[in-house]
C-alpha positions in Angstrom: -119.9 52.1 128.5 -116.6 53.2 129.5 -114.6 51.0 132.1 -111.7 51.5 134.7 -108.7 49.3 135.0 -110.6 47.7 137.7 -113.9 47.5 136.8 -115.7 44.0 135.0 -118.3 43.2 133.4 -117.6 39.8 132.3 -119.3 37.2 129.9 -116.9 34.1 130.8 -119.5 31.5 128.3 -121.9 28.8 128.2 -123.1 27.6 131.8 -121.8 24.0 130.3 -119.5 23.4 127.3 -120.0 19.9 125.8 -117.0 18.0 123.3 -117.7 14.6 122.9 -118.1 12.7 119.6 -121.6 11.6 119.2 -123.5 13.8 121.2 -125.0 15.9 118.9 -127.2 12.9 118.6 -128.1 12.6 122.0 -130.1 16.8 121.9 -133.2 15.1 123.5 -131.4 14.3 126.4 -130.3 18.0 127.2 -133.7 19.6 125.8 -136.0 17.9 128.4 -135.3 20.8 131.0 -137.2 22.7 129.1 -140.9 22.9 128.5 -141.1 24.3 125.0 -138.0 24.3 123.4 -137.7 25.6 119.3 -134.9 24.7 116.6 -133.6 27.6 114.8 -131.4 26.7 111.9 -130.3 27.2 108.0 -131.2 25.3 105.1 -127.5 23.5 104.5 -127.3 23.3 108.4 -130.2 21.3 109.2 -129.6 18.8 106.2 -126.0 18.4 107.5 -127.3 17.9 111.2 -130.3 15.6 110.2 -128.3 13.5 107.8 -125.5 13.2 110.6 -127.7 12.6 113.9 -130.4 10.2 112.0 -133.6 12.1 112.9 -136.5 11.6 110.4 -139.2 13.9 111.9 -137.6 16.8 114.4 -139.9 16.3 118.0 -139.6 20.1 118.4 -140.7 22.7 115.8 -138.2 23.8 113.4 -137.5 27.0 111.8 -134.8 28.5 109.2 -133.2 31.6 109.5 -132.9 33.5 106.0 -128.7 33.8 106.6 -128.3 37.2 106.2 -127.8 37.8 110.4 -129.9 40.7 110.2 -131.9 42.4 113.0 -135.0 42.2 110.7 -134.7 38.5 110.2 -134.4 38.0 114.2 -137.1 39.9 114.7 -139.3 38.2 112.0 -138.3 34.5 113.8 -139.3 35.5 117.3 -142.8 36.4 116.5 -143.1 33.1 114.8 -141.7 31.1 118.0 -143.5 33.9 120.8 -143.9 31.5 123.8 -140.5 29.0 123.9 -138.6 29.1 126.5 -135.4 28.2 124.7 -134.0 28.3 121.3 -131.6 25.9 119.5 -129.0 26.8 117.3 -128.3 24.3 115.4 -125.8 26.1 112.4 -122.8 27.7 112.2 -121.8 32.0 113.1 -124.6 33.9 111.5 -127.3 31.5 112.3 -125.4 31.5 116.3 -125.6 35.3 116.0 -128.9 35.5 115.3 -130.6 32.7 117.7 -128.8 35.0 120.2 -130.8 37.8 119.0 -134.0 36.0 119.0 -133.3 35.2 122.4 -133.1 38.5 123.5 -136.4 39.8 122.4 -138.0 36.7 123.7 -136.4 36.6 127.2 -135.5 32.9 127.0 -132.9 30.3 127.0 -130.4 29.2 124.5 -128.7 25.9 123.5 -125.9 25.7 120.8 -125.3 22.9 118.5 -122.6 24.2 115.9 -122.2 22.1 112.9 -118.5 24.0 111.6 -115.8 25.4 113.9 -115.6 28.7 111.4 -115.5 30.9 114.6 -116.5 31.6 118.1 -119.8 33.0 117.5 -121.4 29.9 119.7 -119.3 30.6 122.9 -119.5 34.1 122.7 -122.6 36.1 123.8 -122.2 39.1 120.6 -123.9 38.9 117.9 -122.4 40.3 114.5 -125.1 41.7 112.3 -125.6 42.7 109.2 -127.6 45.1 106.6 -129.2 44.0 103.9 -126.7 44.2 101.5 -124.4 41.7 103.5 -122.5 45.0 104.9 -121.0 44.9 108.5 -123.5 47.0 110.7 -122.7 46.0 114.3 -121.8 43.8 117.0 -123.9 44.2 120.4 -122.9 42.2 123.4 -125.9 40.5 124.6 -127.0 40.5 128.7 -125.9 36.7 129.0 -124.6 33.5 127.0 -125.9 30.6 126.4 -127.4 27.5 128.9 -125.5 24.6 126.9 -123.2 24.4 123.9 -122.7 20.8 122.4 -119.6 20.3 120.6 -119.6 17.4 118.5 -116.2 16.6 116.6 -118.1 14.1 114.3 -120.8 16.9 112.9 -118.4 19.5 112.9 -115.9 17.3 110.6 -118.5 16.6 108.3 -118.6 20.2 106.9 -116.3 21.9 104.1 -112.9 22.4 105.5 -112.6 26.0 104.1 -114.6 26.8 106.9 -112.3 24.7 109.6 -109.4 26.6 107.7 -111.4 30.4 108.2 -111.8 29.5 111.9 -108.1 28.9 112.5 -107.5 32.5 111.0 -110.5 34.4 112.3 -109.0 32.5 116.1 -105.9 33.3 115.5 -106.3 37.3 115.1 -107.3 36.8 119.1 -103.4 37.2 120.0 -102.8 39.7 117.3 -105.4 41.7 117.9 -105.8 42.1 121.7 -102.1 42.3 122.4 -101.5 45.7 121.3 -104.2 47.1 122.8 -103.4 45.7 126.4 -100.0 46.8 125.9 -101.1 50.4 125.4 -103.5 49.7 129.1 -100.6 49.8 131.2 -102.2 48.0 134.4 -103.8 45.1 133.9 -106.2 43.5 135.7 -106.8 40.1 137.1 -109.3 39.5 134.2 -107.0 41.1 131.6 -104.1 39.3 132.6 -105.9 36.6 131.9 -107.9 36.9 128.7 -104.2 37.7 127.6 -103.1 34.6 128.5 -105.8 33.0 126.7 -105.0 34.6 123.3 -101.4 33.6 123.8 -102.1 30.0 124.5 -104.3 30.3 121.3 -101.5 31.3 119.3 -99.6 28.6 120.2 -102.1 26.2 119.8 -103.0 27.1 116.7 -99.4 27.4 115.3 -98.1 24.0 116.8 -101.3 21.7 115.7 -103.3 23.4 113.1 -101.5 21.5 109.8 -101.9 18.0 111.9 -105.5 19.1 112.3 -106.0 20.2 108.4 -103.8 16.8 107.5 -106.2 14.8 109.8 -109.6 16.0 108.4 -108.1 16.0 104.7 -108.2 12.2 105.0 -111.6 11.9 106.7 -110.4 11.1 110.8 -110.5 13.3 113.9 -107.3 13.1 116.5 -106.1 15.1 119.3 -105.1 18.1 116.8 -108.5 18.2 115.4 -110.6 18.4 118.9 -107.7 21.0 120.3 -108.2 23.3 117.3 -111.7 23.2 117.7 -112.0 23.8 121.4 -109.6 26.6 120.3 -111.5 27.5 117.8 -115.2 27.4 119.6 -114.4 27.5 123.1 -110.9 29.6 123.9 -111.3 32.4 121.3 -114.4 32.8 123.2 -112.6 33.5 126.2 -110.7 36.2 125.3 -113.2 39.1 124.5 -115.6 37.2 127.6 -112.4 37.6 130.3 -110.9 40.7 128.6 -114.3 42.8 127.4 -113.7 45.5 124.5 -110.0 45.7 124.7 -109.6 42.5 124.3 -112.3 42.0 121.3 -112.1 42.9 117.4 -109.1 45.2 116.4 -107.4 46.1 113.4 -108.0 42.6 111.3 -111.8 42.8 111.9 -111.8 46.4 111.1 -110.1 45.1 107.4 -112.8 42.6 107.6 -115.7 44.7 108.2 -114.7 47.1 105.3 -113.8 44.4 102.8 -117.2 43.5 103.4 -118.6 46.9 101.4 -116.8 44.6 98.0 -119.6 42.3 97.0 -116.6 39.9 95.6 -115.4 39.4 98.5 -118.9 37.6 99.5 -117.6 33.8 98.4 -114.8 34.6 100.8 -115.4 33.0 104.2 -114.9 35.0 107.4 -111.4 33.4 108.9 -110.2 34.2 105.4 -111.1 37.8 105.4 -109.5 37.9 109.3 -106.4 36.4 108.5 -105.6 38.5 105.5 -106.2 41.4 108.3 -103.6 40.4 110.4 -101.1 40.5 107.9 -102.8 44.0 107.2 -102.6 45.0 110.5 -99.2 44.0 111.3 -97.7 45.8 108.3 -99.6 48.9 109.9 -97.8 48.4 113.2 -94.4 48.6 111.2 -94.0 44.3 112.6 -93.0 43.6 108.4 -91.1 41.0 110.2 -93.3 39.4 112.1 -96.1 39.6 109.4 -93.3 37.5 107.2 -93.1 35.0 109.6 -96.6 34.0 109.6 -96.6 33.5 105.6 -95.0 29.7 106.2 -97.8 29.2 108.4 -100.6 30.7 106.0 -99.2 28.4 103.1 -99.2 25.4 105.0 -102.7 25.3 105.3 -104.2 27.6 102.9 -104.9 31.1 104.6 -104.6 33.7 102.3 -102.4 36.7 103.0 -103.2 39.1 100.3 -106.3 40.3 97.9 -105.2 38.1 94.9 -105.1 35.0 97.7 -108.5 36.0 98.5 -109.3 35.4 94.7 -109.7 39.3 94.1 -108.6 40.9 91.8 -106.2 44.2 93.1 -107.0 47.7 91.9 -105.8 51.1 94.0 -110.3 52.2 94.2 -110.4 48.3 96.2 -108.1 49.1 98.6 -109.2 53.1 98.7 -112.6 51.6 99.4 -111.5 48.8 102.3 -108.6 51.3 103.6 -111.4 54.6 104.2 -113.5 52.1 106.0 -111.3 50.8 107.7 -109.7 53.9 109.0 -113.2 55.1 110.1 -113.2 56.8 113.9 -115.9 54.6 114.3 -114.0 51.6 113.9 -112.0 49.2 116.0 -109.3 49.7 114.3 -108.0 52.2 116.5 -107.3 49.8 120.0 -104.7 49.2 118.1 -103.5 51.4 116.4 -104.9 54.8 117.9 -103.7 56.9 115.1 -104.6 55.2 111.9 -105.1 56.7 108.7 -106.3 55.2 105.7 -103.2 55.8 103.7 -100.9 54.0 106.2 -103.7 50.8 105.5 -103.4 51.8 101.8 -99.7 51.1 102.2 -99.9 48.0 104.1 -102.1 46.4 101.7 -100.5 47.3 98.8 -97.2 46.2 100.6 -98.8 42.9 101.6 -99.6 42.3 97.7 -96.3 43.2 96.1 -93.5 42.9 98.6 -94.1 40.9 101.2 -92.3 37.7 101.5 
């Protein structure tokens, strides 16, 4: 679907967005307005929810995604649970992305409970999925978001911070990638204007109070930095592809995400890592060396890495052939923002980002 400057189609988020510590614990209380309500979750997830909230035997039925956020998976889980009127996601992006699938082909309601702030997959209404072999395949934006998404500081602390780290890089693309492509648009409109005010509050956010937040969770305590990032995290990044629609969505750093993707060593890497080391990517692309430098304090400071050998891969010129041809692809969203991309001037950015970037 192609849109005028003027026209919207917008997916602002959740009918109700929850953070308060505790209430993860309280899901009975926001369940009974429905009349048969089923759990989707993971395996990790569910222990990590169960052993937080306390609940011995689950008053709903329960059933585990397979975490590979594929089509065939969501359509396996929704003839298991034919007949609920809403699902709960109780998980973190790929088991979000897929409960949002399920509740598509079952025409019902959905309820997030995220147990990590990795990304915005619980506020948003896409779903990224996947093929078989863990490989990128698509992202379809789904006909509305969900009824209510609980945010509970409390659960989401008690997961591995690598992931908390991954969702302040995958969030903080939202300024790098959506500004070039709205300053190509020329008019803006009201929606644009502010979906790019969004990711610019984002980036401040995240620059000013991500270290406190890291510092804070490092030694086991949740303060003002911590719930910021993660409303950043969860709830603003959200709003920038919901306010701004596709110019505002994925560009060049999910594009190196998406092909990195096609190097099975690059599976133990989490999401936000993968992002972030497209930014730098994508900035070197857009001839910004500088301003692809001055993010490097930043990325040390908390652990995001900024080249393949940060990622914990080892560099070779058929790696980077491989990411930079995928990447380049017509079909990708690379192009927003940069329109005329090739896959040497990625080849050169990465390698540049390896060797010579400081």
């Amino acid at each position: 679907m192609v849109f005028g400057v003027h026209d919207c189609d917008i997916r602002s988020g959740p009918d109700r967005y929850v953070n308060i510590e505790g209430e993860a614990r309280k899901l009975d209380e926001y369940l009974q307005q429905y009349r048969n309500p089923a759990i989707i979750t993971g395996e990790r997830s569910w222990q990590a929810y169960t052993t937080y909230a306390g609940t011995p035997e689950p008053r709903y039925p329960v059933f585990h995604y397979d975490g590979s956020a594929t089509l065939r998976n969501a359509r396996q889980l929704a003839k298991q649970i034919e007949g609920a009127d809403a699902v709960v996601a109780i998980g973190a992006g790929k088991l979000s992305d897929t409960v949002k699938n399920v509740a598509e082909l079952l025409h019902c309601s959905i309820v997030m409970v995220p147990t990590m702030a990795a990304t915005c997959a619980a506020y948003s209404a896409l779903s990224v999925n996947y093929d078989e072999e863990h490989r990128y395949m698509s992202a379809p934006m789904h006909a509305s978001n969900s009824d209510i998404l609980i945010v509970d500081p409390k659960l989401i602390a008690t997961s591995p911070l690598e992931y908390f780290i991954g969702g302040i890089g995958d969030t903080l693309a939202k300024w790098y990638e959506s500004a070039p492509t709205f300053a190509r648009c020329g008019q803006l409109n009201a929606f644009d204007r502010l979906a790019r005010q969004s990711a610019s509050i984002i980036r401040s956010i995240i620059i000013d109070e991500s270290k406190e937040a890291v510092s804070s969770l490092q030694t086991g305590s949740i303060n003002e930095h911590v719930n910021n990032v993660i409303d950043v995290i969860i709830g603003l990044g959200g709003t920038v592809g919901g306010f701004g629609g596709v110019r505002a969505r994925a560009s060049g750093a999910h594009a190196i995400h998406d092909a990195l993707t096609l190097l099975p060593e690059s599976s133990p890497v989490v999401h936000g890592a993968k992002v972030a080391y497209g930014i730098i990517v994508q900035l070197l692309v857009e001839d910004k060396t500088a301003e692809a430098a001055e993010l490097l304090p930043f990325y040390e400071s908390i652990g995001l890495p900024h080249s393949f050998s940060g990622m914990g891969m080892k560099p070779s010129s058929e790696k980077w052939r491989i990411v930079a041809e995928a990447a380049a692809d017509p079909s990708t969203s690379f192009h927003r923002a940069v329109p005329d991309i090739t896959s040497q001037r990625i080849l050169n950015a990465m390698r540049q980002a390896e060797y010579d970037l400081s």
